[in-house]
C-alpha positions as CSV (number, residue, x, y, z in Angstrom):
1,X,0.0,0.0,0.0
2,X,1.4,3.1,-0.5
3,X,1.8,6.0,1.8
4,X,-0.8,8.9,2.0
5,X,0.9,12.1,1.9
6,X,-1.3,15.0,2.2
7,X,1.2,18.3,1.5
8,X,-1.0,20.6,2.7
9,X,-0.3,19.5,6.1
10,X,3.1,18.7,5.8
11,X,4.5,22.1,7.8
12,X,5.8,20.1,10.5
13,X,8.8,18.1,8.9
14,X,10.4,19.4,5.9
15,X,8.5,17.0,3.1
16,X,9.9,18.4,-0.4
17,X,7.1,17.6,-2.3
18,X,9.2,18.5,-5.7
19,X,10.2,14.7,-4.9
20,X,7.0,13.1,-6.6
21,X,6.6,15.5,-9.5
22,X,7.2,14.7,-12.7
23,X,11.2,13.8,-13.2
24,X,12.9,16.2,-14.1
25,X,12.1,20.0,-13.9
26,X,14.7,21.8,-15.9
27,X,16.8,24.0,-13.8
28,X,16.4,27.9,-14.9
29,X,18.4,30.9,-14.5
30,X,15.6,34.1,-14.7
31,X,17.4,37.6,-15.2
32,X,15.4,40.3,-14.5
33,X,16.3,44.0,-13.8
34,X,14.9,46.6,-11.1
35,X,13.6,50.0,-11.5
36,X,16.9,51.3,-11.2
37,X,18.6,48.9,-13.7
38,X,20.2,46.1,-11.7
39,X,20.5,42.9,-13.3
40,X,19.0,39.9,-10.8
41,X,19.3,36.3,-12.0
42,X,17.6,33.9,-9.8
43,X,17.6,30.1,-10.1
44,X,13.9,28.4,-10.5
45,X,13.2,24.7,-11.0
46,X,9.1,24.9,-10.8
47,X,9.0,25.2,-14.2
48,X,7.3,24.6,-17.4
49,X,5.9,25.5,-20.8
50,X,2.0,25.8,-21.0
51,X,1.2,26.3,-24.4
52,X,2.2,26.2,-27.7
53,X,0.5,29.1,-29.6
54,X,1.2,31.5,-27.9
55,X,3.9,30.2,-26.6
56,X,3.8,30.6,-23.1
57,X,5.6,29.7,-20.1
58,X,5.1,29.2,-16.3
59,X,7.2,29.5,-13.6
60,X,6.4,28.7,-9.5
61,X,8.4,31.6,-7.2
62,X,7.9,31.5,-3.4
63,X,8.4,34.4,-1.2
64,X,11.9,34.8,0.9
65,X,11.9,33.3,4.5
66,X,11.3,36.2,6.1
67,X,7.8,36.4,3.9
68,X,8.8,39.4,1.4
69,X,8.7,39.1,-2.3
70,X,12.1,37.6,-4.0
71,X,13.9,40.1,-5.9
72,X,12.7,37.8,-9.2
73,X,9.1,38.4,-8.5
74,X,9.5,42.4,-7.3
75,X,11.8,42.9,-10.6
76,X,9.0,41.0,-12.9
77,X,5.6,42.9,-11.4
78,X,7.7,46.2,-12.0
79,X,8.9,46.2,-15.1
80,X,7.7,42.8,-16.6
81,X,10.6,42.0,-19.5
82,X,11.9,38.4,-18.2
83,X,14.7,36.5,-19.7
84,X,14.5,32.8,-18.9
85,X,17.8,30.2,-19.6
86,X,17.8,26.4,-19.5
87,X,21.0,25.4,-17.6
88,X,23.7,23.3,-19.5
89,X,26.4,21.0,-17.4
90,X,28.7,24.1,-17.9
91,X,26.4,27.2,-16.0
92,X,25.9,24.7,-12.9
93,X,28.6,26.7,-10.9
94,X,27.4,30.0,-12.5
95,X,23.9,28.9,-11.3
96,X,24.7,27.8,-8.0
97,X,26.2,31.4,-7.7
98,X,23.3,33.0,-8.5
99,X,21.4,30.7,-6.1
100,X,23.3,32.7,-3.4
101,X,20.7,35.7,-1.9
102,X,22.6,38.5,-2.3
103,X,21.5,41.8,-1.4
104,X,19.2,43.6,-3.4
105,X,22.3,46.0,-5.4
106,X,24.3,43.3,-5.7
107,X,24.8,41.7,-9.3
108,X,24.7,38.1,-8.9
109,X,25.6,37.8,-13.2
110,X,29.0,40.0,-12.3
111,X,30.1,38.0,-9.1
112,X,29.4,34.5,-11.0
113,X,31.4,35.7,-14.2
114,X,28.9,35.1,-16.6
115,X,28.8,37.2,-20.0
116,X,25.6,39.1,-20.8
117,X,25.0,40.9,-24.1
118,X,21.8,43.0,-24.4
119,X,18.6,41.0,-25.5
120,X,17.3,41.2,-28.4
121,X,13.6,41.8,-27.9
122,X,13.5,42.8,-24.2
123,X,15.7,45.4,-21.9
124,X,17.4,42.6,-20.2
125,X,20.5,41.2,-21.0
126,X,20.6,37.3,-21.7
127,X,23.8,34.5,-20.2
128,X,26.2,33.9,-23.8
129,X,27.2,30.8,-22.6
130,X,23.6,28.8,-21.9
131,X,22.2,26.8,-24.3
132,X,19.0,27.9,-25.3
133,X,17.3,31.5,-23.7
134,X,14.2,32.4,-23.9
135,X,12.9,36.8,-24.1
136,X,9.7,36.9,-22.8
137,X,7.1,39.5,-21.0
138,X,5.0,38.9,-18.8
139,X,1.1,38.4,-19.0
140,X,-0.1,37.2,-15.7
141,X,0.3,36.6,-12.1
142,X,-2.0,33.9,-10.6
143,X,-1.2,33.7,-6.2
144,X,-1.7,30.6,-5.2
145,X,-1.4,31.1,-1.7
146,X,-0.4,34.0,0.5
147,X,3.7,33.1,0.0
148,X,3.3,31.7,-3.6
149,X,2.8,33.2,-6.9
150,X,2.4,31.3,-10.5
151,X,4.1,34.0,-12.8
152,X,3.1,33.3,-17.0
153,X,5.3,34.8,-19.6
154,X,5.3,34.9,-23.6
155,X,7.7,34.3,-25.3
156,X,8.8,37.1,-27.7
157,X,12.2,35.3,-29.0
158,X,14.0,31.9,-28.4
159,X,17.9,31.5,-28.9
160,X,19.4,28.4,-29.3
161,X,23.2,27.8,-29.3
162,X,23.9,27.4,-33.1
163,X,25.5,23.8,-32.7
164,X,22.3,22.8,-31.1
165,X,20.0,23.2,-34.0
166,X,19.4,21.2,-37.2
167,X,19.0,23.9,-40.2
168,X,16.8,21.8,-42.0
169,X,14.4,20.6,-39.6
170,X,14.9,23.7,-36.6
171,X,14.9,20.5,-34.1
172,X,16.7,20.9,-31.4
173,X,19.5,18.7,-29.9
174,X,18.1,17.7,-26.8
175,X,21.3,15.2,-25.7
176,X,23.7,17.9,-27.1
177,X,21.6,20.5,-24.8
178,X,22.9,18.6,-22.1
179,X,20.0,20.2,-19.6
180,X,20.5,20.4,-15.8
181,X,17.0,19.3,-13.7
182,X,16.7,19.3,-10.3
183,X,15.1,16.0,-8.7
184,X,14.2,17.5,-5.0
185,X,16.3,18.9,-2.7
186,X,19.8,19.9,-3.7
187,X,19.5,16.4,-6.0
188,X,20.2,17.1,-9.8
189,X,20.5,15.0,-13.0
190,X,21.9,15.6,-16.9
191,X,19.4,14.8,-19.7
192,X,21.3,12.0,-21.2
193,X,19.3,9.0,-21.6
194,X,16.1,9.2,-23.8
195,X,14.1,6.7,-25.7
196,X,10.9,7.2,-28.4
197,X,8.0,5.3,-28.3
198,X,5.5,5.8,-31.4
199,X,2.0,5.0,-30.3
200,X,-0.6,2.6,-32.8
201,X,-3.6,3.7,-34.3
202,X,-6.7,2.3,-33.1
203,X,-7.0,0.1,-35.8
204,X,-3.2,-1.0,-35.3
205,X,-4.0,-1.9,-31.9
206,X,-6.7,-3.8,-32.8
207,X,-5.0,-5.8,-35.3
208,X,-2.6,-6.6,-33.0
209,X,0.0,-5.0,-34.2
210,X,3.4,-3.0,-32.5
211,X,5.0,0.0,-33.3
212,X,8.2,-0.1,-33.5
């Protein structure tokens, strides 16, 4: 039998519910700047896309400790321009840096070393070396709770490391992506193993038939 787990009521022992969601989320670095121009890159793993057309994405951000907004969120609800990068094998020390709360005027991007031309279709700058970024604006806020906001974003352009990308086809190479997730907790994993499985028809299924 397996266990009941209720995480509503889980306050009393730290139950990471991330644990028993769906394996795994990809690990994002989210630059957004304040009011007075400071970069902020914050690292999110309660993550995914929504839709297709439009293209929109969601992201899960939690309030600090102490119960005020992160930096992430207060940047994005002021002056909404987003950029959002999927984490390669290479940015996981970059990423763990900019895990780190610094204080508000403090550029997490400049202490971590990371290289950030201006974006293309939004005033925030995007991370040279990830894989694949993603220039989006934001076009709602859902709060889920009193210390927990759902944040949805459009994306306006996605960049994709050159390599990465089949001219022909614009598929993406999603082994040579080599995408950080996180499992739960401080537990992360590479994006190495894959396999495809093409579903029958009705009438193949019927018949008895397998899909190779």
């Amino acid at each position: 039998m397996k266990d009941q787990l209720e995480p509503p009521s889980m306050k009393s022992r730290a139950f990471d519910f991330a644990e028993l969601t769906p394996k795994e989320r990809y690990k994002l670095l989210i630059i957004t700047v304040s009011e007075d121009g400071t970069p902020n890159a914050g690292s999110f793993s309660f993550f995914n896309i929504l839709t297709h057309d439009p293209a929109i994405m969601a992201v899960g951000i939690e309030q600090k400790p102490d119960g005020t907004p992160k930096d992430t969120a207060a940047n994005i609800l002021t002056t909404r321009d987003v950029t959002v990068h999927i984490s390669d094998q290479a940015l996981v020390d970059g990423m763990e840096t900019c895990s780190i709360r610094f204080p508000a005027d403090v550029d997490g991007l400049a202490v971590a070393g990371l290289e950030t031309p201006p974006g293309d279709t939004v005033r925030r700058p995007r991370i040279l070396a990830a894989p694949a970024a993603f220039e989006c604006h934001l076009t709602q806020t859902v709060p889920v709770s009193p210390a927990r906001t759902i944040v949805l974003r459009q994306v306006r352009r996605m960049l994709v490391r050159e390599t990465l990308v089949d001219a022909e086809f614009l598929h993406v190479d999603q082994l040579g992506i080599d995408a950080v997730g996180r499992l739960g907790g401080y537990l992360h994993a590479r994006q190495l193993d894959q396999f495809e499985r093409v579903p029958p028809t009705a009438e193949q299924f019927m018949a008895g038939m397998k899909v190779d």
